[in-house]
N, C-alpha and C positions, 0 to 999 in steps of 0.2 A: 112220194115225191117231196124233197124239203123245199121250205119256203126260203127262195132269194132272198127278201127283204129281210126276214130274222137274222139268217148265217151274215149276209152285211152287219147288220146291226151288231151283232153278236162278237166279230171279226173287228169290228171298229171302237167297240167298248174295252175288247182283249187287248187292242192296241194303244188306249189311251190308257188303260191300267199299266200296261207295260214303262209306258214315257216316263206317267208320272214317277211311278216308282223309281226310274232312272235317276229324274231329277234329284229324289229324295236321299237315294244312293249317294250324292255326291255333296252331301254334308260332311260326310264323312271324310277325312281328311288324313288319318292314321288307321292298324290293326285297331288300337285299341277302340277310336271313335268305332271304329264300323262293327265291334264286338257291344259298346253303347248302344247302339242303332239296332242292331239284332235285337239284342233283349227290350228296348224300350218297345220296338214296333212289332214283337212276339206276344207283351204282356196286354199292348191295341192292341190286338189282334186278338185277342183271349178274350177280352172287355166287347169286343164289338160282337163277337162270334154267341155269344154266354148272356149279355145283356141289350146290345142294340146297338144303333148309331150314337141314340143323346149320351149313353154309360160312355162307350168311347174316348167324346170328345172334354167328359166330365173327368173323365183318367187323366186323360190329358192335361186340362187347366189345374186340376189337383199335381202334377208333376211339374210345374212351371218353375219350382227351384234347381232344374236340370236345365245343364244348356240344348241337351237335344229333343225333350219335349214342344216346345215354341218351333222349334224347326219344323218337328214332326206337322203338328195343328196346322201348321203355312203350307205343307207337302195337301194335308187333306183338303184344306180350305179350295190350294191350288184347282186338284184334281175334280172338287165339286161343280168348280167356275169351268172351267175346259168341260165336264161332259154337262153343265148347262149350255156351255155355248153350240155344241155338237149336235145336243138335240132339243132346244130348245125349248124349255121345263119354263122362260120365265121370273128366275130368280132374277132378285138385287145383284149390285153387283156385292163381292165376298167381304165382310168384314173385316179386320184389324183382327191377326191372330192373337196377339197382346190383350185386348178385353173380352175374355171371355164371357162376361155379359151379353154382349154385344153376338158371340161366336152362337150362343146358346140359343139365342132369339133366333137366329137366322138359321138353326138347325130345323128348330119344331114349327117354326111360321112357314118354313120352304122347303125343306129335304121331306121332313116326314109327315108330310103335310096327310098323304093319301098311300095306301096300304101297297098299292103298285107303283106307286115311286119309291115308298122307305124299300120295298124288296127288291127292287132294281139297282138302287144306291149301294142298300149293306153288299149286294153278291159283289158287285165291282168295286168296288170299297174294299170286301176282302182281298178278292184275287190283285190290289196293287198292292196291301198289304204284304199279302205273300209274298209277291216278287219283290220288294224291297226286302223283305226280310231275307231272303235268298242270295241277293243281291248286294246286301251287308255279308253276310256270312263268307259270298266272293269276294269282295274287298279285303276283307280282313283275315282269310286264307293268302291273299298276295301278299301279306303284309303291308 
């Protein structure tokens, strides 16, 4: 017999991964932005999957002389505020995607603070990953 409360949970995590990715989708603004967008949030997604959350978000502020890196960091920052608010982890509210200083504190003080929240964060973390990335590659199939 499966447990209700997981498959909720589970169903409500899949749909918040879904959104945000949405949102992050909609940076993109041309084929070639959302061919951008592909590869930046392929090469996350490589980083996150291979080294962790903090490697990630470190690819990231290392990319900051791109205009779709800062977007991307605002999409994750986004997505980590929405499922604190959801289930309520607690956190600050989300820092300033621009200081990554500041981004990097609030990763290791609150996301991975404890082994069952960094592996709850990374799995939803990827699967929005994914979907934006899927979701670029549709945009940018439309043309």
């Amino acid at each position: 017999m499966s447990n209700p409360v997981a498959t909720t949970a589970s169903a409500n995590l899949d749909r918040l991964a879904a959104s945000c990715a949405q949102d992050m989708v909609k940076i993109a603004q041309s084929a070639k932005d959302a061919k951008e967008l592909d590869n930046l949030v392929t090469k996350t997604l490589g980083v996150l999957q291979e080294n962790g959350i903090y490697a990630a978000i470190l690819f990231l502020a290392a990319q900051a002389q791109t205009d779709k890196a800062p977007k991307v960091l605002e999409g994750i920052l986004n997505f980590l505020d929405r499922m604190n608010c959801e289930f309520r982890f607690g956190w600050p509210d989300q820092p300033k995607a621009t200081v990554s200083e500041e981004v990097l504190r609030y990763i290791s003080d609150h996301v991975v603070v404890n082994l069952e929240r960094l592996l709850l964060v990374k799995e939803t973390l990827e699967q929005m990953l994914i979907y934006a990335r899927y979701g670029a590659r549709a945009r940018a199939a439309e043309g």
